[in-house]
C-alpha positions as CSV (number, residue, x, y, z in Angstrom):
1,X,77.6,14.2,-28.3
2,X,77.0,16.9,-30.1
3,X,74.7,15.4,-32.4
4,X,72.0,14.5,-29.7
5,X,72.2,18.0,-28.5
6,X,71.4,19.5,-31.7
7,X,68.2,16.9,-31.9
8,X,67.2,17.5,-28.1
9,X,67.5,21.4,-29.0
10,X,65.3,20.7,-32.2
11,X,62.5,18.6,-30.4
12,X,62.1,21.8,-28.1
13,X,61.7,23.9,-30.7
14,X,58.7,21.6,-32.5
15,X,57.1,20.9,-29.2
16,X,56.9,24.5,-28.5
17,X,55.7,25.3,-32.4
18,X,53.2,22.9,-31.9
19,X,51.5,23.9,-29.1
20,X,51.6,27.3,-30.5
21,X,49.6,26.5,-33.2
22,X,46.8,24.2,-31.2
23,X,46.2,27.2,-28.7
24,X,46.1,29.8,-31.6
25,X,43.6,27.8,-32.9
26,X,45.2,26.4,-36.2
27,X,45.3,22.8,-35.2
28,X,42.1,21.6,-33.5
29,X,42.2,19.7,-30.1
30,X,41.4,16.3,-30.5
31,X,37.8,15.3,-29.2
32,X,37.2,12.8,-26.2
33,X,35.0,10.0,-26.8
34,X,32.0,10.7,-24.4
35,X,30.2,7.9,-24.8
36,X,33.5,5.6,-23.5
37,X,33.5,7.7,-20.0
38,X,29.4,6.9,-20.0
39,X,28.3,5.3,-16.8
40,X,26.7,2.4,-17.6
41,X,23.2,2.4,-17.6
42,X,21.1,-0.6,-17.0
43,X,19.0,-1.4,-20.5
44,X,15.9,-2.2,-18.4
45,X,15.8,2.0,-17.9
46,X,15.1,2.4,-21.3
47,X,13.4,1.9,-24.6
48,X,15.1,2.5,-27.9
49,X,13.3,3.7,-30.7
50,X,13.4,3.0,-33.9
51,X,16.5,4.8,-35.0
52,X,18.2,3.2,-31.7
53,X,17.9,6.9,-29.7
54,X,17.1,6.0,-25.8
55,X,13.8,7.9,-24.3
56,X,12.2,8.0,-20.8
57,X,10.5,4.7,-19.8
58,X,6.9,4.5,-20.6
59,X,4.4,3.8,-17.1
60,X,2.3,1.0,-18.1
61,X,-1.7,2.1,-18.0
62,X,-3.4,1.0,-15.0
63,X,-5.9,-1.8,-15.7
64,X,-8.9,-1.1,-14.1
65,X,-10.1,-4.6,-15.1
66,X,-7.7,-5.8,-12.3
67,X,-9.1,-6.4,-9.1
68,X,-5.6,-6.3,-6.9
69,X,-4.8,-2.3,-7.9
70,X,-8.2,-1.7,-6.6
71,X,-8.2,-4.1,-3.4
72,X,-4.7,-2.8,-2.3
73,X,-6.0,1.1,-2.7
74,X,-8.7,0.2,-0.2
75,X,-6.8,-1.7,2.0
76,X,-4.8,1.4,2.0
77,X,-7.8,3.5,3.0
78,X,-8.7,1.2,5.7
79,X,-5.7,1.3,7.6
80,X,-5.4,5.0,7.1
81,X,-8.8,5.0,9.1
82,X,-8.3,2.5,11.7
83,X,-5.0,4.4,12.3
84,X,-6.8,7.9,12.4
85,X,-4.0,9.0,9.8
86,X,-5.8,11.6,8.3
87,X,-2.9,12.9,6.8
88,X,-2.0,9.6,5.1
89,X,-6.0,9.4,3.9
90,X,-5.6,12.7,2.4
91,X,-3.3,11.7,-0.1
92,X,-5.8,9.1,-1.3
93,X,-8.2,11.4,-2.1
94,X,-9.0,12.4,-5.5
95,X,-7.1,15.7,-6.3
96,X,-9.8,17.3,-8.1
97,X,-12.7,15.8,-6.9
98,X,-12.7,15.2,-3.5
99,X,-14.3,12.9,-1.5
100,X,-18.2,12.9,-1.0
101,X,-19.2,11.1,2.3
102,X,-22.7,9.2,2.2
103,X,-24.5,8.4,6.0
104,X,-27.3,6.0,4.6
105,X,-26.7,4.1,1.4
106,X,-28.1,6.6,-1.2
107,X,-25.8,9.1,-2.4
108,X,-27.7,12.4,-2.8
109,X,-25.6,15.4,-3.9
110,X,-27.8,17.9,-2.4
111,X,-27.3,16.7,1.3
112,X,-24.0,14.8,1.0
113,X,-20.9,16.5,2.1
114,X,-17.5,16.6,0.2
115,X,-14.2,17.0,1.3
116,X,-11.0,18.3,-0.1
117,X,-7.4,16.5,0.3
118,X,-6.7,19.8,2.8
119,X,-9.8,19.2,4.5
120,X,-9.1,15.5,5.3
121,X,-6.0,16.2,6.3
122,X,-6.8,18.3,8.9
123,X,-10.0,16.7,10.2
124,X,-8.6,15.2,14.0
125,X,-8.1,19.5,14.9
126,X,-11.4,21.1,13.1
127,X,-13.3,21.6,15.8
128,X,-16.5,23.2,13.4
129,X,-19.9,21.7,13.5
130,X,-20.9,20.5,10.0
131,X,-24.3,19.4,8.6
132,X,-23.8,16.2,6.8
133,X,-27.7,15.0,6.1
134,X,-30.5,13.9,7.6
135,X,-31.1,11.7,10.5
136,X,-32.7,8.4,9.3
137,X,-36.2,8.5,10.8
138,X,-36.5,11.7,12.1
139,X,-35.1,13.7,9.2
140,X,-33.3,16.3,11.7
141,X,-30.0,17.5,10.3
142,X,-26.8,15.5,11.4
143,X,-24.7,17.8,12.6
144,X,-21.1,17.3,14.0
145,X,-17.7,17.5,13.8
146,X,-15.7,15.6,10.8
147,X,-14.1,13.8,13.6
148,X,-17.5,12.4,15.2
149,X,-19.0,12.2,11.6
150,X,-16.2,9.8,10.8
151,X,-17.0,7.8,13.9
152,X,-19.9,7.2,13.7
153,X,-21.0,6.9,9.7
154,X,-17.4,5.9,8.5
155,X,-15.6,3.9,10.4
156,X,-18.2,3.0,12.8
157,X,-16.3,-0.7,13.3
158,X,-13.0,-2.0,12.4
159,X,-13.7,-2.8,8.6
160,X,-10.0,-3.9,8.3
161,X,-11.8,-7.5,9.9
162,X,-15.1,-7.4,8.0
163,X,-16.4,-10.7,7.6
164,X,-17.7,-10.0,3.7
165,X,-16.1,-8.1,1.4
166,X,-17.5,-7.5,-2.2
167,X,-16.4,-5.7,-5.4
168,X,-18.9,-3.6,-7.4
169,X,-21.1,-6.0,-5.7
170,X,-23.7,-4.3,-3.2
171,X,-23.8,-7.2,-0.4
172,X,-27.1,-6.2,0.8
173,X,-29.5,-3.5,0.5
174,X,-32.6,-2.5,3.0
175,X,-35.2,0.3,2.8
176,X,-32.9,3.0,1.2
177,X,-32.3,3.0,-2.6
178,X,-28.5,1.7,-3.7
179,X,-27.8,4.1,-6.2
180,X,-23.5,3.9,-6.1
181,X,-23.0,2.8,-9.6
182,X,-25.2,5.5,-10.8
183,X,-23.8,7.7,-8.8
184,X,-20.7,6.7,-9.8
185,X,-20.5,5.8,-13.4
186,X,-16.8,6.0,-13.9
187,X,-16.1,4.5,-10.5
188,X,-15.7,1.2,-8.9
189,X,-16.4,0.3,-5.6
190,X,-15.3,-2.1,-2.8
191,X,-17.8,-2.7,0.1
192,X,-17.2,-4.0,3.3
193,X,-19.9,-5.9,5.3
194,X,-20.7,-7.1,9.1
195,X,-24.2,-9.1,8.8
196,X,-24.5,-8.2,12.1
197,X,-22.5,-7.2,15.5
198,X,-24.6,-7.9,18.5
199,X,-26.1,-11.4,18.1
200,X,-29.0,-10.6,20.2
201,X,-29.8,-8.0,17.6
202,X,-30.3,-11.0,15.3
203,X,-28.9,-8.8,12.5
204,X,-30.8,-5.7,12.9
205,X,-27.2,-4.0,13.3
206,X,-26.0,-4.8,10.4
207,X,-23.3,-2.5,8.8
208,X,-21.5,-1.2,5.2
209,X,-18.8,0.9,4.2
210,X,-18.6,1.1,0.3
211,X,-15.2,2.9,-0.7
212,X,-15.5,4.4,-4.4
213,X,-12.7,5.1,-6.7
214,X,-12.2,6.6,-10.0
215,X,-8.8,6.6,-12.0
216,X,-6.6,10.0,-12.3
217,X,-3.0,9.8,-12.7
218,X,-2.7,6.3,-13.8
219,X,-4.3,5.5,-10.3
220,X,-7.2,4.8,-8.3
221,X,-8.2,7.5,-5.8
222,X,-10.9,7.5,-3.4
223,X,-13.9,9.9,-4.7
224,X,-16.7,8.3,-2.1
225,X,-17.5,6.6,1.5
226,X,-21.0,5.4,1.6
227,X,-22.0,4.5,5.1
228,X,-24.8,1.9,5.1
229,X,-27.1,0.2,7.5
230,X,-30.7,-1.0,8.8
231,X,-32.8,1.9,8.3
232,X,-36.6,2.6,9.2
């Protein structure tokens, strides 16, 4: 009995010794394993490089050899239109470049308008008159809203059901030049085509929206909308 006394008494005494010297700083604290509390992370986050160290996934670069990237950017744009979404549109606008907006096939910098992403998005409540060219025959300025401009030399008809759709393929061409690829030499360009709308017309309505695009970011943003149709 009082044998295991005298031990229990010295076990106090070395317990209270010992932590003593750890918070005085003369035994160090033994060090957790952090990388055994790690939540797992799923290997298909990361790349390892050569000496085994994880980094940030890479983004692929875009291939603008591939036609679907291209076609589903469009697509986007129509819908935007059809649904008057100006805001939506706006954000696939090139940030630095804007969007230049053609009336009649040949894109002339002088004449041609171009808007910002800020402008586009607020194009349904600017009420300003604009000039955006000239009248086809007459050669009087076209002058309008952005809303009525987009009406009438946008989305004139519902290109989301055009009957012909080409890429960097002009579909047909009348008495105006076709200058988009010069124009655009680092773009590409989808074009939407109705041969004709009133069949009594016997095609003299016929009607084109090209939609040009040119990479930044790793993606393809809308830099054009060339309006075409028959012309005098």
């Amino acid at each position: 009995m009082k044998r295991a006394v005298v031990m229990s008494s010295l076990a106090l005494v070395c317990g209270l010794l010992l932590g003593w010297l750890v918070g005085s700083g003369f035994l160090p604290v033994a060090q957790t394993n952090a990388s055994a509390i790690s939540p797992a992370v799923s290997p298909g986050l990361l790349t390892n490089n050569r000496y085994g160290a994880s980094t940030s996934p890479v983004e692929e670069p875009l291939d603008t050899e591939d036609n679907t990237p291209l076609l589903d950017r469009a697509g986007q744009v129509l819908e935007a239109l059809k649904e008057k979404n100006y805001a939506a549109l706006s954000r696939l606008v090139h940030p630095e470049l804007g969007v230049t907006l053609t009336p009649y096939s040949t894109v002339d910098p002088a004449c041609d308008n171009v808007l910002t992403q800020a402008e586009v998005a607020r194009l349904s409540t600017d009420d300003e008159v604009y000039t955006w060219g000239l009248y086809d025959g007459s050669g009087e300025p076209i002058r309008c809203t952005g809303q009525e401009y987009f009406d009438r030399y946008v989305f004139n008809v519902d290109y989301t059901e055009a009957p012909q759709v080409g890429i960097d393929t002009i579909l047909i061409s009348g008495n105006a030049l076709e200058n988009v690829e010069a124009a655009y030499e680092n773009g590409r360009f989808v074009e939407y085509h109705f041969p004709g709308i009133d069949p009594a017309r016997e095609g003299f309505d016929w009607c084109s929206l090209k939609l040009v695009f040119e990479v930044w970011n790793n993606d393809w943003y809308l830099v054009g909308m060339i309006h075409s149709e028959w012309t005098v």
